[in-house]
C-alpha positions, 0 to 999 in steps of 0.5 A: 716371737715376732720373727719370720716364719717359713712353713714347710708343708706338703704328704708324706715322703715328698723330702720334707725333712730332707730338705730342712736338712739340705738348708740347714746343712745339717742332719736336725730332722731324722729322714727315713723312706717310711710316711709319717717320720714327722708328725710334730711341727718343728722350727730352726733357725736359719740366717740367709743374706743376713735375715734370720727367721725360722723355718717350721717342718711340719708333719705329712698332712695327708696320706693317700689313704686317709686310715694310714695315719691315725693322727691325720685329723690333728695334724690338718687342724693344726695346720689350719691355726698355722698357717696365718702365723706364717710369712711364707708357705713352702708347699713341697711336692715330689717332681718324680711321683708327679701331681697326686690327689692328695697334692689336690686335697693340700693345695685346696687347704691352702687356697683357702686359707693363705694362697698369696703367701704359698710358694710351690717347690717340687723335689727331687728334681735330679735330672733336666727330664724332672726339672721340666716336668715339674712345670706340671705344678702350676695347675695347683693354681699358685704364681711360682714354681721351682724345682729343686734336688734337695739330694744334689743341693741344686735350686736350694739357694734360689728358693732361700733368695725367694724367701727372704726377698720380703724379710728386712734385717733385726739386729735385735731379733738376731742377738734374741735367737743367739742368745736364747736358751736352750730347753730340753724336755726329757722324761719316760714315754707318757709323762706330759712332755708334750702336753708341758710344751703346749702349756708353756707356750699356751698353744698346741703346736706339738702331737699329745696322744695316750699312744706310747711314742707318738713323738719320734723326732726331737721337736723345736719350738721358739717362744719368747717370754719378757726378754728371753728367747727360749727354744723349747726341744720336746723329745721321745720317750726314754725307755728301756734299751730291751724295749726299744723296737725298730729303727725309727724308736732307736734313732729317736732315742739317739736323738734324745740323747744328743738334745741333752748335750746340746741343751742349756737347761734340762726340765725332767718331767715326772709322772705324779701317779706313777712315781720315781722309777728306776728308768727315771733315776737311769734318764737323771744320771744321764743328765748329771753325766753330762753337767747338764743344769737341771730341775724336775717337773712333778706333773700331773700332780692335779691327781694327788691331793696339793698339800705342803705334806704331799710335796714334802713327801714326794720330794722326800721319795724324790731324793731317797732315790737319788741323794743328789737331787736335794741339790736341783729344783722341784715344780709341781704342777699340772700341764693340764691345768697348767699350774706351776708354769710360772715357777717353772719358767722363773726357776729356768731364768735364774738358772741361766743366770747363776750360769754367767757369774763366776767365782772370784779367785778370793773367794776360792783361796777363803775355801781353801783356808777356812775347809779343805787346810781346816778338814784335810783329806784323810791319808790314802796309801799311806800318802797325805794329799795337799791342796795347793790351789783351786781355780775355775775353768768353766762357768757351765757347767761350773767346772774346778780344778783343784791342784794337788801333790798327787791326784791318786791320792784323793778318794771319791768320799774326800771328792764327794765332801768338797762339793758338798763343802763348795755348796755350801760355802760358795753358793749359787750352784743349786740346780748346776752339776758342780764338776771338781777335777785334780791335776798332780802338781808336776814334781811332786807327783813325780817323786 
């Protein structure tokens, strides 16, 4: 994307998060008083005197013991591809702790790469004594110095201002990011969920490690691909609720929850080698609680041998664990050998827009006439039910609601039957979860 992007960069537990937190006003990245919370780069977007940009968290990148992270070196050598991709480089130290060695070691980095660009921030200035005392910095050897308090929201607006002072207005890249369509990428721990991000935006901006867990936070990323605007959000593992261990995991969990509420479009990430299992039935039936869009993404499927008969197979395997996925799409693919991206992307496309188009009030009544008058609802409680009506409500999820005499009367087979019916009558629901509802007609529900 051609958009402006704001690095936020600095060792571990300076308030980095807390900061984007404070700018964003809200809570989008977990703050927690232990190093390393952060590992991943993380972009958001954010509007400031009308210019839109991003900002980009990024991990601690040094701890003042080099054995403290073991991700340490990926993330410098992140850093360094980075920071040429930025505008402004937003280097945080803590006004309370003073200047470190390791505010020495990152400051060096950044001489070398990028020093015109760099403009210090010194948190935590919660007092005049620290705000004064954050004058210290500027023997870092950069032009400007401002403390703020990320906690009291003082120096924030002033830092904003310095910021975007170089940014010019797009009303073009403005409606891009309003637009844009939101991408969760869900799965268990360890099935590629980062390694499919990176593949998909042919970087490697996010974390990939054989460790259980090395992403924490829900992680944002912007790509742009012809002319849509995605926002990637990788996300932690789901595993079971009995081995989630400590509070970091159980907030990520958390996190990872709310990315499904506020996604457009769920990609599940299958492991080919180790199949369908019962933890990633339970992560499909979140989705599908929510009215969630969604598809599935066989990776690592490079291990298997890439027959029409093997995929045949495992999307046999796939939808005699769960019925319902015979009604959302299957990729296969590799994001290691980055096969099935294109089919991937193209099915996320379509998806979004199948959202838009709603069904024309003719053709529901049609629906009505030709299937439910055709194949009645059998009598429940001695009561027959009548379908006056249908109308649409909602286009995402497609949401209906269907009129009746009285909504007790409708059984969950009957329900079941019409969304298979409206299907196939109506069409274009493939990969949306279809949500039908009934409401008792007034008088006849109560007589």
């Amino acid at each position: 994307m051609d958009m402006p992007r704001v690095l936020i960069i600095g060792r571990p537990n300076v308030g980095k998060s807390t900061f984007v937190n404070t700018l964003l006003k809200k809570r989008s990245a977990i703050t927690f008083d232990e190093p390393g919370v952060t590992r991943d780069f993380n972009e958001f977007v954010m509007t400031h005197a009308e210019k839109t940009f991003l900002v980009v968290d990024s991990g601690g990148i040094l701890g003042d013991d080099n054995d403290l992270f073991e991700f340490q070196s990926i993330v410098e050598e992140k850093v360094r591809d980075i920071v040429e991709d930025m505008s402004i480089i937003i280097f945080m130290v803590d006004a309370k702790e003073g200047l470190l060695p390791a505010d020495k070691t990152i400051a060096s980095l950044l001489r070398k790469n990028s020093p015109e660009k760099v403009l210090v921030v010194a948190n935590k200035a919660d007092n005049e004594v620290l705000k004064q005392c954050s004058h210290a910095f500027s023997s870092l050897g950069f032009s400007d110095v401002i403390p703020v308090s990320s906690l009291h929201r003082r120096g924030i607006d002033l830092v904003l201002d310095h910021v975007t002072e170089s940014f010019t207005y797009s009303e073009k890249q403005s409606e891009r990011v309003k637009n844009r369509v939101k991408v969760g990428i869900i799965g268990r721990p360890n099935v590629g969920k980062s390694s499919l991000i990176n593949a998909l935006m042919n970087t490697e901006r996010v974390i990939v490690s054989d460790v259980s867990g090395t992403t924490r936070d829900s992680v944002h990323m912007f790509y742009q691909h012809g002319k849509i605007t995605y926002e990637f959000i990788d996300t932690a593992g789901i595993r079971k609720q009995s081995k989630v261990k400590g509070d970091i995991e159980f907030y990520s969990v958390v996190r990872t929850r709310q990315t499904v509420v506020d996604a457009d479009v769920i990609i599940v990430v299958i492991d080919a080698e180790r199949g369908f299992s019962n933890q990633d039935k339970k992560v499909v039936s979140m989705i599908l609680d929510e009215g969630k869009s969604m598809l599935l993404f066989v990776n690592k499927f490079d291990v298997l041998e890439d027959t029409k008969a093997i995929r045949k197979d495992f999307s046999r395997i796939l939808t005699n664990g769960q019925s319902v996925l015979e009604n959302y799409p299957i990729i296969f693919g590799s994001a290691l050998e980055k096969t099935g991206l294109s089919s991937l992307l193209n099915q996320v496309a379509d998806l979004m827009k199948d959202s838009f188009e709603r069904i024309p009030t003719k053709m529901l009544n049609d629906f009505n006439r030709d299937v439910i008058q055709r194949y009645p609802a059998p009598s429940k409680f001695g009561k027959q039910v009548k379908i006056y009506y249908i109308t649409q409500v909602e286009e995402m999820p497609p949401t209906f609601i269907c009129f009746v005499n009285n909504k007790k009367y409708v059984s969950n087979d009957y329900q079941r039957f019409l969304e298979k019916r409206m299907r196939a009558y109506l069409g274009g629901f493939f990969g949306h979860t279809l949500r039908i509802f009934f409401k008792s007609h007034r008088k006849e529900s109560e007589s």
